[in-house]
C-alpha positions in Angstrom: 36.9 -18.0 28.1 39.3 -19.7 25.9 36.3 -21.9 24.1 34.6 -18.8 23.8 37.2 -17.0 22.1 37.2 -19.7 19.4 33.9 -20.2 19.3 33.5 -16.2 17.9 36.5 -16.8 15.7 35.1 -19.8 14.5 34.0 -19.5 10.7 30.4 -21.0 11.6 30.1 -18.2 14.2 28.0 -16.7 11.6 25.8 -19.6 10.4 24.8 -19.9 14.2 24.3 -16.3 14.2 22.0 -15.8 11.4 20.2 -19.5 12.3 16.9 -18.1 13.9 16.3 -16.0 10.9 16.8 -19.5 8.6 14.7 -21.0 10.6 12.2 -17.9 11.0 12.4 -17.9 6.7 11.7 -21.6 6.3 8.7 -22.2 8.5 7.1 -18.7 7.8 7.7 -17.8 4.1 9.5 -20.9 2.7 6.8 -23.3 3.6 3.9 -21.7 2.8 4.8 -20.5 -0.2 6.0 -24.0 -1.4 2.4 -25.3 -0.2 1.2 -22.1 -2.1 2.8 -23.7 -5.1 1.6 -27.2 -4.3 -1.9 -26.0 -4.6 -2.2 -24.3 -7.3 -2.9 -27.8 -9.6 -5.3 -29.0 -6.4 -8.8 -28.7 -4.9 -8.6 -28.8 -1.2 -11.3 -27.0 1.0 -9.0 -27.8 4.4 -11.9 -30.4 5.1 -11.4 -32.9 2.8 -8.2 -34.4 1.2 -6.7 -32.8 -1.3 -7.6 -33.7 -4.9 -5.0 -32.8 -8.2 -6.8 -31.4 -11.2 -4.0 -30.2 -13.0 -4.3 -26.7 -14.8 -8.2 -26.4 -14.3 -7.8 -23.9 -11.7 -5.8 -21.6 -14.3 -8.8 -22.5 -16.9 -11.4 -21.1 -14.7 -9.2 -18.0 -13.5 -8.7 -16.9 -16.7 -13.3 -16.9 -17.3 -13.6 -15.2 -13.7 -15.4 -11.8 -14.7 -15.3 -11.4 -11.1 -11.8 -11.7 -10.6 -10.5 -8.8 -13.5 -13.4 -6.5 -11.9 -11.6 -7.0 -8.8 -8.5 -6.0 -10.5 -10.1 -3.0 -12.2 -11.3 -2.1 -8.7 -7.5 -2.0 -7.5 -6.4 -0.3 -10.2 -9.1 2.8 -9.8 -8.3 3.1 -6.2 -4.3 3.1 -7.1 -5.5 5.7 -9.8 -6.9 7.9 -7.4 -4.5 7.1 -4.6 -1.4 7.4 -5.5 -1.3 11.0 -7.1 -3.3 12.1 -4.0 -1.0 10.6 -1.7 2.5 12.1 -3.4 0.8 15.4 -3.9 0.3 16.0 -0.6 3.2 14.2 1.2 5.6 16.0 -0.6 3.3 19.4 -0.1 3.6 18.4 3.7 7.5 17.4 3.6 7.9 20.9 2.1 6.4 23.0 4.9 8.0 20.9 7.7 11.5 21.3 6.2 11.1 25.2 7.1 11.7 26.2 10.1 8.7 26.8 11.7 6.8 26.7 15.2 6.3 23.3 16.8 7.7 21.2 13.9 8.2 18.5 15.6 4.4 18.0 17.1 3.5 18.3 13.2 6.1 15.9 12.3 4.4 13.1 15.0 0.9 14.1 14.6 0.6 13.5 10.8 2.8 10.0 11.1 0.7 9.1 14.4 -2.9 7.5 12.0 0.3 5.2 10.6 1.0 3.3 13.8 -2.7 3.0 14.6 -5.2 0.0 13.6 -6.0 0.1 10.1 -9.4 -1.7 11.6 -9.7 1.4 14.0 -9.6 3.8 11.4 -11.6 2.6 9.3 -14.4 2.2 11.6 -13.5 5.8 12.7 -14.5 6.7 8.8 -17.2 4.2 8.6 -18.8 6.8 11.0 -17.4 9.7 9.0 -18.9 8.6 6.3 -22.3 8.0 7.4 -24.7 9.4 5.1 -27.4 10.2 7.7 -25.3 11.1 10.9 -21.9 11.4 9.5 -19.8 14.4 10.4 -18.7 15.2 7.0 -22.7 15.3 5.6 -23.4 17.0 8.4 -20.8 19.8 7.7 -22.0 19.8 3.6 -25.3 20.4 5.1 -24.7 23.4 7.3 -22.5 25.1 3.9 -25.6 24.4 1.9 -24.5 21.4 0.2 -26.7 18.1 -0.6 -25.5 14.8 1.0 -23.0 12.7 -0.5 -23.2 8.8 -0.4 -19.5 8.5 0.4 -19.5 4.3 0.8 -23.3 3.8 -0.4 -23.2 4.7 -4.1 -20.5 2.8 -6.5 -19.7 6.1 -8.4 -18.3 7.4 -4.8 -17.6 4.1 -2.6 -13.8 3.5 -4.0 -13.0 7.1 -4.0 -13.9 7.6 -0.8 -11.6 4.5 0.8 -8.8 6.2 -1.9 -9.3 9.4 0.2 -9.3 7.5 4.2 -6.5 5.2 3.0 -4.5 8.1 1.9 -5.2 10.0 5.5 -3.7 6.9 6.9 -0.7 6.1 5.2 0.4 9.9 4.0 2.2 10.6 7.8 5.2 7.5 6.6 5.4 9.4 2.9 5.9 12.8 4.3 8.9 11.5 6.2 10.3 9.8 3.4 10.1 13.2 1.1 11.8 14.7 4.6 15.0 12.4 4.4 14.9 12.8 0.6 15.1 17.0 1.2 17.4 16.9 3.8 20.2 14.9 1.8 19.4 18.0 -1.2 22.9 20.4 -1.1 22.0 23.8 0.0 24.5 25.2 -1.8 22.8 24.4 -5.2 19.9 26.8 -3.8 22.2 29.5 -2.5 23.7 29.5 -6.5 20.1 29.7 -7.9 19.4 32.4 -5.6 22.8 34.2 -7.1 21.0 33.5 -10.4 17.9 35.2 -9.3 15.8 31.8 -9.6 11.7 31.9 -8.3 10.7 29.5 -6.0 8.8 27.2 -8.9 12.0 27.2 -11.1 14.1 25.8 -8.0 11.4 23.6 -7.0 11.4 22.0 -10.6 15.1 22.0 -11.1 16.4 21.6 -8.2 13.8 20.2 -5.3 12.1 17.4 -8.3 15.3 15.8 -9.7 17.2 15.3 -6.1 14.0 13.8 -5.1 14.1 11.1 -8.5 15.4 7.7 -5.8 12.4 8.9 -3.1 10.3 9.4 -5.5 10.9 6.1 -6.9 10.6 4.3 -3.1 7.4 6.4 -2.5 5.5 5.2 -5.7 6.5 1.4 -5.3 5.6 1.3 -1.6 2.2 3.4 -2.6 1.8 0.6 -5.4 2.7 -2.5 -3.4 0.5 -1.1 -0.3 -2.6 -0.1 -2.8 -2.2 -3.7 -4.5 -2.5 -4.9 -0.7 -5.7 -3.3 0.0 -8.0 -5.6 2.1 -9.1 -4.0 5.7 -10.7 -1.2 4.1 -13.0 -2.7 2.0 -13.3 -5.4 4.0 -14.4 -3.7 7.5 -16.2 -0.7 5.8 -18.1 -2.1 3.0 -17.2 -5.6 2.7 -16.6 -5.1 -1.1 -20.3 -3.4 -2.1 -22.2 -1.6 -3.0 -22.2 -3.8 -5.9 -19.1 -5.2 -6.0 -17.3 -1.4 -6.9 -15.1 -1.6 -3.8 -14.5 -5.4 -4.1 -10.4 -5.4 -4.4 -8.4 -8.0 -5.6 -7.3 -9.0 -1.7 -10.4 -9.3 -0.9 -12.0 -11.4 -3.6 -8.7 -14.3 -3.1 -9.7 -14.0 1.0 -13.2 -14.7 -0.1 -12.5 -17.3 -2.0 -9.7 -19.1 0.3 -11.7 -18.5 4.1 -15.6 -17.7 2.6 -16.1 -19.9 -0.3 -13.2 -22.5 0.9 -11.8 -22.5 -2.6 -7.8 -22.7 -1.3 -6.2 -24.1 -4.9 -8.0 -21.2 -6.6 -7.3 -18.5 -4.0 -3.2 -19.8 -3.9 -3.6 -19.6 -7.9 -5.4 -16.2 -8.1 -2.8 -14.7 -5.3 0.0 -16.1 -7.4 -0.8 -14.5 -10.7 -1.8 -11.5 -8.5 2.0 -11.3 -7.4 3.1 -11.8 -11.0 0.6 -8.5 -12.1 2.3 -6.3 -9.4 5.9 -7.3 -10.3 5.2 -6.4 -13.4 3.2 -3.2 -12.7 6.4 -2.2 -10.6 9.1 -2.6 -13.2 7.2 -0.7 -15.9 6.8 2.1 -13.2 10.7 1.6 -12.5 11.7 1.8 -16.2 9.5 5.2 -16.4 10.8 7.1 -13.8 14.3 6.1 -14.2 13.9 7.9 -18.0 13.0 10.9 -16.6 
């Protein structure tokens, strides 16, 4: 007992403590991203030795039309996806912070797609989207509505993985927006009452500034997860029809695991990390002005 007690007075109790983590760091992000960096300035297809050619992977990055289209692929989907998602996550959060009937079931039902397989969904929408047999044709078809090629026409294809992805992810949002509501005074709605405020006027001076941290949290995490997008394209439409669903995820993967192409792929994902951090501050510096 008595070596014990020093032991946990000891001042390296906490080194020891926090030593899986170290250890969990170093071999799991530490390491690769240092190999990351390593092969940037090398050609290595995992096969052969690797082979240093200096900047020349930065030379051909910067003349891969492929590579920006990807980009301007991401950037439609966070277009579309991001406003969509907000808009109704907060419309969601604001119903199920009344009091209503079974708010708890609606509460777990509309976070429950979030736990599940993003593979799983998808699929589940492949099928949704189905031009011939897919439920939602079928259902534009009995209202008298032509067929839409949801994931088989370019003008449609990103859209349509904006609208599953938001499905997915809105149930985590919506509880966010809930925490955010809850921490809101109620007395500062009791005194617009007194002041004989509508609904809107409290929503936008009252609801809309209290919300200004969550909304913050909720656009980065929409950004960082939209950036991220790989399993939708990759399982539904494997970055077609004609490359208009090909994301920027998906194009390193390709290049790394289809083409073998590692320097290039750790170079692309590098300057794709440097595009989002920047992305994200710009969107900090707005909102915080507001």
């Amino acid at each position: 007992m008595e070596i014990i007690t020093k032991f946990r007075d000891s001042d390296k109790t906490g080194y020891v403590m926090s030593l899986p983590y170290i250890l969990y760091f170093l071999l799991f992000v530490g390491f690769p991203l240092f190999f990351s960096f390593i092969l940037i300035f090398h050609k290595w297809n995992i096969v052969t030795p690797m082979e240093w050619i200096g900047l020349r992977n930065f030379v051909r990055l910067f003349s891969d039309i492929q590579f920006f289209q990807s980009i301007k692929n991401t950037l439609i989907f966070l277009v579309v996806h991001i406003p969509l998602q907000i808009v109704i996550a907060l419309m969601l959060a604001l119903v199920l912070n009344e009091k209503i009937k079974f708010r708890g079931f609606f509460r777990a039902i509309y976070f429950l797609p979030v736990i599940v397989s993003g593979v799983v969904i998808t699929i589940l929408w492949q099928q949704l989207y189905a031009y011939e047999t897919g439920l939602l044709n079928l259902l534009l078809v009995k209202m008298g509505f032509s067929k839409i090629p949801w994931i088989n026409d370019p003008k449609y294809a990103m859209t349509s993985i904006a609208i599953m992805a938001t499905w997915k992810n809105v149930g985590l949002y919506v509880v966010l927006f809930l925490v955010g509501l809850q921490g809101i005074p109620g007395y500062l709605y009791e005194a617009a009452d007194i002041d004989g405020a509508k609904p809107y006027q409290k929503f936008y001076f009252i609801t809309l500034p209290s919300l200004n941290n969550t909304m913050l949290l909720v656009i980065i995490l929409s950004t960082i997860g939209g950036f991220s997008l790989f399993i939708e394209p990759f399982v539904m439409t494997g970055g077609g029809p004609m490359n208009s669903t090909l994301s920027a995820m998906l194009y390193i993967y390709n290049q790394a695991f289809f083409f073998g192409h590692m320097g290039y792929s750790a170079t692309l994902g590098f300057f794709f990390a440097f595009i989002i951090l920047i992305v994200i501050l710009l969107q900090k510096k707005f909102i915080e002005q507001k």
